[in-house]
N, C-alpha and C positions, 0 to 999 in steps of 0.2 A: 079798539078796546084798550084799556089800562093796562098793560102788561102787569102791575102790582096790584091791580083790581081783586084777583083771586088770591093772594096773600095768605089769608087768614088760614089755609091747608096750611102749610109752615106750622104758622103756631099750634094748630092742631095738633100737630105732630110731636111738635117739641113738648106741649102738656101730657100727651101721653105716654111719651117717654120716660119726660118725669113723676110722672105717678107711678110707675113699675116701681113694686117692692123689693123682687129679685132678679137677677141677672138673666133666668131663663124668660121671664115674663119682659123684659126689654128686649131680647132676643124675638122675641114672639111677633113685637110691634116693626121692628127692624124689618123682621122678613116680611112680613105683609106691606108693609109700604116700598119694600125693596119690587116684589111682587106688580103691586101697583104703577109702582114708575117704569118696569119693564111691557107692562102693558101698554103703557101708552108711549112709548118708545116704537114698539112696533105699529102701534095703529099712524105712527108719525104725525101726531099732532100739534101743532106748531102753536097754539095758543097756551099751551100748559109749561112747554119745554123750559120756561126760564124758572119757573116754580118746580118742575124736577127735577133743575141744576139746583136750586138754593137747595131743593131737601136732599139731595144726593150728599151735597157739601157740610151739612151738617150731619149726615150718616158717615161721612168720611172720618170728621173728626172724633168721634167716639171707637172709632178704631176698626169700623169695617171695609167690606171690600165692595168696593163701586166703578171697577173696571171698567163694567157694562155701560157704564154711563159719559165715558169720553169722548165718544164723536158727537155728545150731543153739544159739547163745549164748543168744538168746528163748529155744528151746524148755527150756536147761536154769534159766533164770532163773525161769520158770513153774513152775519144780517144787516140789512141798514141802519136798525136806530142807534142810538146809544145806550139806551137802559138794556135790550137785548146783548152787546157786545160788553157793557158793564159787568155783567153776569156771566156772560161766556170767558171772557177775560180773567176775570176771579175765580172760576170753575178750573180753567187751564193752568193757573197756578198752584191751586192748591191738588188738584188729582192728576197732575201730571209733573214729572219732574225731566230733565235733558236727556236722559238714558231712554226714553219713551220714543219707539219708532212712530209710533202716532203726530209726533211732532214735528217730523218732514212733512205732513198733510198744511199746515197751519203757517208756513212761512211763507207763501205769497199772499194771506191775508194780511198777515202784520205786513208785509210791504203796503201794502194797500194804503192802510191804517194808517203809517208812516207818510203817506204822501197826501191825505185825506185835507178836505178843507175846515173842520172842524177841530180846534184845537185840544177839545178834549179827547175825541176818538183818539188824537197822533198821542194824546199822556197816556191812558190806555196802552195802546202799542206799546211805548216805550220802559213803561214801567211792567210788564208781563216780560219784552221782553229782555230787562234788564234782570230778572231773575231767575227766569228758564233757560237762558241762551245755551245752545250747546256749539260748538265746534264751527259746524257747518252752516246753522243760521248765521254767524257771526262774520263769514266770510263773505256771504250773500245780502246781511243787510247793513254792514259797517259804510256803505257809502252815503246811505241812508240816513242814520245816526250821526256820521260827520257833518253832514248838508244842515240838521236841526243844531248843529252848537251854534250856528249863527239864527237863529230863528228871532223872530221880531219879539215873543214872548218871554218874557224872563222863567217862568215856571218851567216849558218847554226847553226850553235850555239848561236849566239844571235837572230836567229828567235825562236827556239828552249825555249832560256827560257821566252821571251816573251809570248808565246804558254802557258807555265808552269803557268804563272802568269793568264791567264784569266781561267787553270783547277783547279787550289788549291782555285779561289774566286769560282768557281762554285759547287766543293766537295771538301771541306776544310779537308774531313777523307786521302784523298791523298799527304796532306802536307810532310808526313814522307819518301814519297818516292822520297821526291826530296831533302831531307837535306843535305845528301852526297854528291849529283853531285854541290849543290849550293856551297857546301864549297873550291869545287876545281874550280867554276868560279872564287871564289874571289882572285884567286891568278893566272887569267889572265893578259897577260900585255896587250894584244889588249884592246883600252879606248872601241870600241863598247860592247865586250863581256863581259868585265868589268863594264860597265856602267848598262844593264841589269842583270846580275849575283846579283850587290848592289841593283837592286829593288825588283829580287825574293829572294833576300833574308831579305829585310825589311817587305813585304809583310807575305814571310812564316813568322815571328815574330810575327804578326799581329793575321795570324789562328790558331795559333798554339804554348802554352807555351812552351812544350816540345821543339822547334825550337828552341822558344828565351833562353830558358836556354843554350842549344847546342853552339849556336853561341855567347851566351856571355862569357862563358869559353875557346871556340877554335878557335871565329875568330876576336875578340874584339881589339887583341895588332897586329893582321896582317893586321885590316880593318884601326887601326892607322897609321902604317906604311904605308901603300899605300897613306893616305892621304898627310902623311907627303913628300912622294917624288914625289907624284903629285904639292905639291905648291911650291918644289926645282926645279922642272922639269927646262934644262935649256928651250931655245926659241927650239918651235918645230910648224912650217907653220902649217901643218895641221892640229892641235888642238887648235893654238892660237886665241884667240880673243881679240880683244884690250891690248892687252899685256899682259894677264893675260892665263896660259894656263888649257886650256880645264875646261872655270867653271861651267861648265853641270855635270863633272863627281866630281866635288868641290861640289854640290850642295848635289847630291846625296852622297856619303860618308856621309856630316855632316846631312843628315836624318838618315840613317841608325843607328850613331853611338847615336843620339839623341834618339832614340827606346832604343838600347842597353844600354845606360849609368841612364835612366827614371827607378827607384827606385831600381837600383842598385851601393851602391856606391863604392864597386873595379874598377868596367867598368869606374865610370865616374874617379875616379883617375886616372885611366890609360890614360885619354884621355885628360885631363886638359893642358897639356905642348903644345901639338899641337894645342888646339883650341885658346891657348892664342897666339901663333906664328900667324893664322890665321887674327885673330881679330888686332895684331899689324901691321904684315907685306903687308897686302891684301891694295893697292891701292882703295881709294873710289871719285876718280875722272873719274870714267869710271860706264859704268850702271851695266854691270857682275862683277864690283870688291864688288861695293853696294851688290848686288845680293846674291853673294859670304857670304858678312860682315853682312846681316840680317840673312840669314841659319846661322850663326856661333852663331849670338845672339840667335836665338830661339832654337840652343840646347845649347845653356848656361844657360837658362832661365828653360830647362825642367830636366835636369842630376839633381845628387844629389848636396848637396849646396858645394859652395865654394865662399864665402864673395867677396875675390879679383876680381875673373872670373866677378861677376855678377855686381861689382860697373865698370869694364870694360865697360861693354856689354852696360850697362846704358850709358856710357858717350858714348857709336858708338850711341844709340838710341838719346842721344841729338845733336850730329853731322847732324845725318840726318836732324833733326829739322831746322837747318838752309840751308839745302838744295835747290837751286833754282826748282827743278820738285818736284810739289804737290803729287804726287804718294810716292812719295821716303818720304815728311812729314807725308802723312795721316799714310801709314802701321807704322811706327814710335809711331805715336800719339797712334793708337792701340795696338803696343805690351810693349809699357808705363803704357799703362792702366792694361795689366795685370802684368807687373812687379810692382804694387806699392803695391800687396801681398805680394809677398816674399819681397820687399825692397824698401820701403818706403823713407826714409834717402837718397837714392841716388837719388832717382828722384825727391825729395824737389828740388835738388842742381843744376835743371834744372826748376825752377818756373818761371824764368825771361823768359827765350825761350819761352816756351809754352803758358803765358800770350800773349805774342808776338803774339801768333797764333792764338788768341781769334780776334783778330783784324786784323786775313788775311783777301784776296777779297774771296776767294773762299769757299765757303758756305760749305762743307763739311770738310773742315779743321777746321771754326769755329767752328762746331757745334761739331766734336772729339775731339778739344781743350777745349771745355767748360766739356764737361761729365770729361775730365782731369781733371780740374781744379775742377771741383766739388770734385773729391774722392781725389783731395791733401789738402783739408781743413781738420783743426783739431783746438782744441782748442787754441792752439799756433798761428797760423798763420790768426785766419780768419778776424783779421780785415785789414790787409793790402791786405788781398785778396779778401774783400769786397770791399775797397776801389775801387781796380784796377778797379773789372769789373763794379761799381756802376758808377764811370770814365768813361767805354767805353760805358756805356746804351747812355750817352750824343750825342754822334756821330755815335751810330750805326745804322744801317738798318735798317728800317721798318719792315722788313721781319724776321730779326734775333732780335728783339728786346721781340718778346713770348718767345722764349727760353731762353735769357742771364734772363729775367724780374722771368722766370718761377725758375731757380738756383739761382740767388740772395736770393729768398722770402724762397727758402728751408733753403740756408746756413746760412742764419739771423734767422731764426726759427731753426734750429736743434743746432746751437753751440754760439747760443749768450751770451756773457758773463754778460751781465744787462740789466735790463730793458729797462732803460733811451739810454744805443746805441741799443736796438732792434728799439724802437721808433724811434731815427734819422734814421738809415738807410732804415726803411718798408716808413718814411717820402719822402727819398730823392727817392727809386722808386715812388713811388706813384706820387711823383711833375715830376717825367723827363716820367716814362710807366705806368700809373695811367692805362691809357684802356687796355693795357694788364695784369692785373691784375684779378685771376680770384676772384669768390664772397668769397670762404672760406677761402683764402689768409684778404683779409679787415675785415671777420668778427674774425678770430682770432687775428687779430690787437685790433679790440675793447673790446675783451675778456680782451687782456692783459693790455688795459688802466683801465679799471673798477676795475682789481686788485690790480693796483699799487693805491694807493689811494695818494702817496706822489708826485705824478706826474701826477693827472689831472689840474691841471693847468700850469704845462711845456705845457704837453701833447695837451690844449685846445691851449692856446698860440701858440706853433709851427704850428698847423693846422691853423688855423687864419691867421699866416702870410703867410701860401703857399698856401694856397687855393684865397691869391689874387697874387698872383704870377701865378700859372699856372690853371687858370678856366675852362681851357678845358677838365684836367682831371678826369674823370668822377668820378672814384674811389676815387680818394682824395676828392672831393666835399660831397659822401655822407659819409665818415668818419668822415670830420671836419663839417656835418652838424650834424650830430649823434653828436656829444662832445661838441659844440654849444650850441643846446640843454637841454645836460644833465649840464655840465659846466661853461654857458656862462658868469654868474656872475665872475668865479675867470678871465676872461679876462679884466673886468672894475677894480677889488679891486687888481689883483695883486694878489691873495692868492695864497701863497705856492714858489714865485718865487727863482729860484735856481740863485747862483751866475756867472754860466756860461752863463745866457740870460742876452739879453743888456733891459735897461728898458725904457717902450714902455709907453705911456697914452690913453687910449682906451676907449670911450663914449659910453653908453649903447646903443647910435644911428646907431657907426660904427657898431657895433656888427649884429644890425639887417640890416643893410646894406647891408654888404654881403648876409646875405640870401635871400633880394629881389632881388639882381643883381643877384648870381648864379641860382634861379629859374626860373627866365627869360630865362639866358643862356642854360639853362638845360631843356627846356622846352618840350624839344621830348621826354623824358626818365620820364617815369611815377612814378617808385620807387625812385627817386630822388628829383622830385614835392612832391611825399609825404611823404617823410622823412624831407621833408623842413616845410612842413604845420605843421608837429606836433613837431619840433624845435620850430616853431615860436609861438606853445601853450604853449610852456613851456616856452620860455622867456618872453610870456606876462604876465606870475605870476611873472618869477625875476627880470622882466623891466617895473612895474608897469607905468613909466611913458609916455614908449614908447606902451601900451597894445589898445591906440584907432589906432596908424600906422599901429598895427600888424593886428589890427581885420579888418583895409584897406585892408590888402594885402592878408589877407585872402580872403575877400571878395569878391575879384576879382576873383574868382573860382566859385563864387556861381550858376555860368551860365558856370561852364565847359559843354564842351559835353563828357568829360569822369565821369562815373559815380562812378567812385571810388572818384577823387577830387573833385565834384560836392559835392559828402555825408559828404566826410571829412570838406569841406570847411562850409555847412550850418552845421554840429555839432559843431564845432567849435567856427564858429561867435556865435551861441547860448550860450553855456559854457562862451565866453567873457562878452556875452554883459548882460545876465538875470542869470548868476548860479556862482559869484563871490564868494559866502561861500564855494562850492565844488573845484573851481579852483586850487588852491594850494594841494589840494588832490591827482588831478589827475594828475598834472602835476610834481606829484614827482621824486625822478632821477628814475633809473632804480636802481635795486636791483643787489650787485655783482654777476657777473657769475661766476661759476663752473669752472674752467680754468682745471682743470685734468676733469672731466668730458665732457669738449668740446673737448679736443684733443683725450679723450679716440673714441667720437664718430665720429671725423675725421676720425682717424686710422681705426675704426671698432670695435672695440674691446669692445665698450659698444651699446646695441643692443638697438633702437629706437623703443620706446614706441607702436608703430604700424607700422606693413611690410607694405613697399609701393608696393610688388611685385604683378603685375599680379597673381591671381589664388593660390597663397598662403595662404596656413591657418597656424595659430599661434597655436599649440595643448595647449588648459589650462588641466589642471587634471578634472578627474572622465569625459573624452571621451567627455567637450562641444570644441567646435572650435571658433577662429574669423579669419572671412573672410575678404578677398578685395571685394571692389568695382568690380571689373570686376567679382570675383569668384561668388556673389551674383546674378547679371546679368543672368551668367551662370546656376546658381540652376534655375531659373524663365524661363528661356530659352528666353531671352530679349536678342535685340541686342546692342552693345556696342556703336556702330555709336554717340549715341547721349548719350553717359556714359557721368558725368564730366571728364573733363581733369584732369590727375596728378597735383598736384602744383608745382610749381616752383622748382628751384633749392635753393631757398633765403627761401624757408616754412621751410625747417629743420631748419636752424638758426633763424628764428624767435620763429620755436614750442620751443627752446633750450632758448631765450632770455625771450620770455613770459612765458612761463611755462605753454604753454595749447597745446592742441591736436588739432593740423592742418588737420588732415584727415578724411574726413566724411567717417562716415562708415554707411553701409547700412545693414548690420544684426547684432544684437546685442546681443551676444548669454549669456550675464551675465547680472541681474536684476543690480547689482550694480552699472555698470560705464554708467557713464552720456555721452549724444548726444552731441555732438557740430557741431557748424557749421564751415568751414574755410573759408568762404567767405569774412569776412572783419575781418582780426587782432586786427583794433582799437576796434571795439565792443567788443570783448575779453579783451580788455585792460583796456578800460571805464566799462565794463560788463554792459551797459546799452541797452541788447537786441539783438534782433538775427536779420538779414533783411529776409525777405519773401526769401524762395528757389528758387533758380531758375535753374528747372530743367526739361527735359521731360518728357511728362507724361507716356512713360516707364520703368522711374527711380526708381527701388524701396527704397522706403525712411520711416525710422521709422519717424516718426511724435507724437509727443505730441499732445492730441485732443484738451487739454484744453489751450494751451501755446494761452500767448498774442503775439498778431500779428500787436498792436499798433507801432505806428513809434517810435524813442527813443526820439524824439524830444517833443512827448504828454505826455511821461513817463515821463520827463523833468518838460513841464509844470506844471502836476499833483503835482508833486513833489514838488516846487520852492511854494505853497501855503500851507498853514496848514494845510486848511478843506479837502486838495485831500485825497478820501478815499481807502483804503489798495488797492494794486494790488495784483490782486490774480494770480502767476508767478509757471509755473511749474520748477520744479527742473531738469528737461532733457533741458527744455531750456537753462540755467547756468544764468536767473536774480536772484535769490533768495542772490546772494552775490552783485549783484546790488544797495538794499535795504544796503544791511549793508555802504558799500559805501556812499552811500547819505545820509549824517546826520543821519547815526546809525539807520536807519530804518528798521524795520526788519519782515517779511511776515512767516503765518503759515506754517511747511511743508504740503507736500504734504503727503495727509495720504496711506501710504504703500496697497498694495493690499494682502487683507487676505481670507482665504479661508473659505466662510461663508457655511451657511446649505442652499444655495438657491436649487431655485429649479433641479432636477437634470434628464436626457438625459437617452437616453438607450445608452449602449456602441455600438461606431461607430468602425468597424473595418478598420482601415486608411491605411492600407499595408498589403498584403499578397502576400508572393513568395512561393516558392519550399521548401524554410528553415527558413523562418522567417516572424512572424506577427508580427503588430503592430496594438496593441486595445487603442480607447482611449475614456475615463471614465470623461464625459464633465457636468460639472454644471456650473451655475451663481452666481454671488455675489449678496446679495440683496442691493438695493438704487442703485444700477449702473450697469444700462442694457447693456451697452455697453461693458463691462467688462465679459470675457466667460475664466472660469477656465478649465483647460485641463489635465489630467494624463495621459502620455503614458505608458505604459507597452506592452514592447518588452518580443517576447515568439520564444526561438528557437526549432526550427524543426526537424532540422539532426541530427546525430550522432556525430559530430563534435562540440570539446567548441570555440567559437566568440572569439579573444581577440583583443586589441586597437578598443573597440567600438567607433566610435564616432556618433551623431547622430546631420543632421543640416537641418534648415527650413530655407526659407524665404518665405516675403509674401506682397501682391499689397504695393501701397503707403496710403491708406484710412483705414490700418490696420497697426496697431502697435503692435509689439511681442518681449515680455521676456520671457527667457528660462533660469532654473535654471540649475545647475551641475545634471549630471546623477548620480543614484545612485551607478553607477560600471562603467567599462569596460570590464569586461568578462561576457560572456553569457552562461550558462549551457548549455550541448545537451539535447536533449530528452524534453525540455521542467521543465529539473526539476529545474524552478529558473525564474527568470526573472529582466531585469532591468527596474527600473520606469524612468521618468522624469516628472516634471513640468512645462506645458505652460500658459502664461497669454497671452491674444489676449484682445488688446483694437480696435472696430469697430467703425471707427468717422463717418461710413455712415450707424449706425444699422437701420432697421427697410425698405432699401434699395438697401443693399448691401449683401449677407450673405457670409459668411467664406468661405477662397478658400487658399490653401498654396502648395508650392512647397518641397519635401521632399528630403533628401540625406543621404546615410546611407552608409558607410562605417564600414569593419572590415576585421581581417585576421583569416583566416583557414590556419592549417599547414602551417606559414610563410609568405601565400600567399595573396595579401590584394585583396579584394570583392569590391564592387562597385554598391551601388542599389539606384536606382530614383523612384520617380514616385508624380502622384499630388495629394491631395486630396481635394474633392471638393463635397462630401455625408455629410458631415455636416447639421442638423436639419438648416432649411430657418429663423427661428426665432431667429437664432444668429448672 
């Protein structure tokens, strides 16, 4: 009987399939046919079986599971004829893959198959299993596979080293036994056999040096030759395509010889004459001659050098450039980008093309063309290639306007040849992509104006004039409000004017002009408002006349509802209107910035005074630590929900501009470095006082007990009269240079904490584990009860020595703790030794509240780092 005799089930099926409206109603046909075919599975009937492999196979592909149905692929692969093992073969492909233990059952059939007298069964075999092979077939049937690269059949031979190519990727130790037989494909003239022969044998090169040496000695000037009478070939139907013949086996040659000729260079001499025939002769008005002509480039690109070949190759890659199909430019733009390693010089000489490309429609060619045009800049060339692209920001896309904005601001910073053009050109983005501009881009602009000191007044001037040109710019707004500010005076007098500005007359009115008009215009953007308000403090000391308009326009803040311009606004009007002897003080310029130190800490390369990392500590010597905000949290076992926020991304250029520490920190593990606040800048800058925290109340926060918590505006008043008597200002608050500040006033320190004979505790044992105690040895200071002196003395237990002790606390907000340096970080065993520390614990709720602290203790044994917590809270109630 017909084995496809009964067929027409199949279709049956697949029409009923297709008629399902919905997903559960194909579901429905599924299982019942699924049903069906296990019926007759089990009844094992052998007349149906290759009709309930095809519908299994097509139930397969619609995404269900047909597990059930794989040894029926054995049993038809076992079979004698061909249409049975047609079917089974095709069933073991697609419902089984190499992971499959079922496929140990099936590998002495395919041997079988392999030795069969029928040439199609042994194709069969070979192409099953040159797709499924896994590990172990490959070992067992590679001699097999080798045996058919000689086979009398040409088809069977190119199945054959196909086959070769998935056993040598799967057991790469069997590459040697196919070196021989690969050497005599390549001197097939059949282009099928030939065409695979050149890929196992690129391949074997690949697993295998011994290969590549093999083949670059004995087959290197025959793989030449074949190439070369492959691109003479006359017209031959069968192989031609667009008139170019057979450039599939064109393709393959020029990889192969690309392997072979790659850091050898006899091979690539040898092959130099034909690749250059290639690259001249090869038609590039057709897609396979293209095709053809990038293969030839990219192994011109990777052989060993020859100057000629590659300014060649370069001028096919600028050809393509002008190519009407984008596909054909981008790979172009690509293999450009890495020819400007090896040759520079020739792809300059294609600068005009590629600019060209900056200003295609299609968004992926710009954006290859610009990364282009970035790596073609060099000191020689970058102001005409500034120009270009600073040209196209005017008419570009919205869209592509981050990116050309984001390369302009590098190539102006990395290779600018003066000052005064880094400033025009960071100007002329700023005026056309001011908003896409990011923050460290403008603040290293102002870095570099503060430097130049011979060009703050080009520098204020040019801002001036563009910032009433383009207002919308947000960027440019608060640079030229920042230089304003600090400058505003040489915009009225003229100071410093260079001969290349045309000359302008400017009224200390216009001056403030702008910045009421742009703070108006800018009204949504809060750091922009207050970088205007504290411009407008500084030009009411250098615009004496214009100083009751300004204390106007301030004014009109005094009822913000945002409470940062709200504060700025009544500090300010106040400093105007009652503290005219301090004003010129505080409203001096800014001091120059560090310009190698700001770019070092751009880069990275100079490490910021405090890690802003989540859970990081900073190791100081002798084992104390400083924590993060979050990692302190974490010691307290507080949850972070209501931690402060990170600050901005604008706080490191500010901590950098002001020279103060932006980051609150909440354990403070050295007695020496002072608290700050980061909540308002200008207080740092004025130093006139801290504002009240605002934080939740399971923020743990060191606190000064005694710090004034007056507003700055009563320290003001106080101040501004003779008889106001001394503030008494802690030193963790950071007034005490307040005082110096405000007509050289100046407040007693604060007297240091000493460790008196007060009355003294029995020792409290604060931690004990399996290997380590911690006793601690508590007295009082006399005159200040609130003040409880602490010694720990750590005592090890095991047999093992501690080393990288480190040893860290934290504690409520109504207590305050310094902690001095340990006196080690190694810990003796046995106890024979110990290390001390000293705590001071100031209690602002004594007599209320007693002592309660979170502990952390880390150290390494044998390499390996330990990890101990715990709380203590047996502290005497009297402290």
């Amino acid at each position: 009987m017909n084995p496809f005799s009964s067929g027409t089930r199949l279709r049956d099926m697949i029409r009923a399939i297709r008629a399902c409206k919905t997903a559960a109603e194909e579901r429905g046909v599924v299982r019942k046919e699924c049903a069906a075919i296990r019926a007759s599975i089990s009844e094992n009937d052998p007349d149906y079986r290759h009709r309930n492999l095809a519908k299994l196979m097509f139930i397969h592909m619609l995404g269900y599971p047909t597990h059930f149905g794989q040894m029926e692929c054995l049993k038809l692969i076992a079979s004698p004829g061909f249409p049975e093992k047609r079917i089974g073969y095709l069933g073991l492909m697609l419902l089984l893959d190499e992971r499959q233990e079922v496929l140990m059952l099936v590998t002495n059939s395919i041997k079988q198959d392999l030795n069969h007298t029928n040439q199609y069964i042994v194709g069969l075999a070979l192409c099953a299993l040159g797709n499924i092979c896994s590990a172990e077939m490959a070992r067992d049937l590679a001699p097999e596979v080798e045996r058919l690269l000689q086979f009398r059949d040409p088809n069977i031979r190119k199945k054959a080293a196909l086959c070769s190519i998935r056993i040598i990727k799967k057991v790469p130790d069997l590459a040697e036994n196919f070196v021989n037989p690969v050497a005599a494909l390549l001197k097939e003239k059949h282009h099928g056999v030939l065409i695979t022969g050149v890929q196992l044998c690129a391949d074997l090169c690949k697993v295998s040096t011994d290969a590549l040496e093999y083949f670059r000695k004995k087959c290197t000037d025959g793989l030449v030759k074949v190439l070369k009478d492959v691109a003479n070939s006359p017209y031959a139907p069968e192989y031609d395509i667009s008139g170019i013949s057979d450039p599939f086996l064109h393709i393959r040659l020029l990889k192969v010889l690309r392997v072979l000729g790659q850091g050898d260079a006899d091979a690539s001499d040898s092959m130099n004459d034909i690749l250059a025939q290639v690259a001249t002769k090869t038609e590039s008005n057709k897609n396979a001659g293209n095709a053809i002509l990038y293969e030839c480039v990219e192994t011109i690109m990777n052989i060993e050098d020859n100057g000629g070949l590659r300014v060649l190759a370069i001028n096919i890659l600028g050809r393509f450039l002008s190519n009407r199909d984008n596909n054909i430019r981008y790979v172009a733009l690509n293999m450009l980008m890495r020819a400007i390693a090896v040759d520079s010089k020739a792809v300059q000489r294609h600068r005009a093309t590629i600019l060209e490309c900056v200003k295609d429609s299609d968004p992926s060619i710009r954006k290859r063309a610009l990364d282009l045009v970035y790596l073609l800049v060099n000191e020689t060339n970058v102001k005409p290639l500034t120009k270009e692209l600073t040209e196209h920001l005017e008419v570009s896309d919205p869209e592509f306007k981050g990116d050309l904005t984001a390369k302009i601001c590098s190539i102006v910073e990395k290779f600018s040849p003066e000052k005064i053009w880094y400033i025009d050109q960071m100007l002329k983005v700023l005026s056309e992509a001011g908003n896409y501009v990011k923050d460290e881009v403008w603040h290293a602009l102002i870095v570099v104006i503060t430097n130049a000191s011979d060009l703050h007044g080009y520098a204020v001037r040019s801002l001036y004039r563009a910032v009433q040109k383009a207002r919308d710019q947000e960027t440019l707004f608060r640079v030229a409000v920042w230089c304003i500010g600090e400058y505003g005076e040489m915009i009225v007098n003229n100071f410093g004017r260079l001969d290349i500005e045309e000359p302008a007359t400017v009224t200390e009115s216009d001056a403030v002009d702008v910045l009421e008009t742009s703070i108006k215009i800018h009204s949504c953007d809060l750091t922009s408002q207050a970088m205007c308000l504290i411009a407008l403090l500084k030009l009411s000391s250098r615009f004496p006349s214009c100083s009751q308009r300004i204390n106007n326009i301030i004014g009109q803040y005094k009822g913000s509802f945002v409470l940062e311009l709200q504060q700025r606004a009544i500090e300010f009007n106040s400093i105007i209107e009652r503290h005219q002897n301090m004003r010129s003080s505080l409203a001096e310029r800014m001091p120059v910035l560090d310009e190698a130190t700001f770019s070092g800490r751009r880069a990275g390369s100079v490490p910021a005074a405090v890690s802003t990392s989540q859970g990081v500590s900073v190791n100081l010597p002798n084992g104390s630590a400083k924590l993060s905000t979050a990692h302190v949290a974490d010691l307290l076992d507080l949850s972070l929900d209501d931690a402060p926020a990170p600050s901005s991304s604008g706080g490191g250029f500010l901590q950098d501009l002001l020279g103060v520490n932006l980051m609150p920190l909440s354990l403070q593990p050295d007695a020496n470095q002072a608290q700050k606040s980061g909540s308002d800048v200008l207080l740092d800058l004025l130093s006139i006082g801290t504002p009240p925290a605002q934080s939740s109340p399971s923020t743990p926060q060191v606190l000064s007990s005694n710090a004034d918590n007056r507003s700055p505006l009563d320290i003001l008043d106080r101040l501004s009269t003779p008889s106001a008597p001394s503030a008494q200002l802690s030193s963790t608050g950071g007034n005490s240079s307040m005082l110096d500040l405000l007509n050289g006033l100046t407040s007693s320190p604060p007297t240091s904490a000493t460790e008196g004979n007060g009355p003294a505790h029995s020792p409290v044992t604060a931690f004990e584990s399996s290997s380590l105690r911690l006793t601690f040895n508590i007295s009082k200071q006399p005159g200040n009860p609130q003040m409880t002196l602490i010694d720990g003395s750590f005592t090890n237990k095991s047999q093992d020595v501690f080393t990288d002790f480190i040893f860290q606390a934290a504690v409520p907000k109504f207590l305050q703790l310094q902690l001095d340096p340990a006196s080690g970080n190694s810990l003796p065993a046995n106890g024979n030794g110990s290390i001390t520390q000293k705590l001071r614990i100031t209690n602002s709720q004594h007599g209320k509240k007693s002592l309660v602290m979170r502990i952390r203790i880390s150290y390494k044994v044998n390499n390996k780092d330990v990890l101990e917590e715990g709380q203590v809270s047996n502290f005497p109630r009297d402290l």
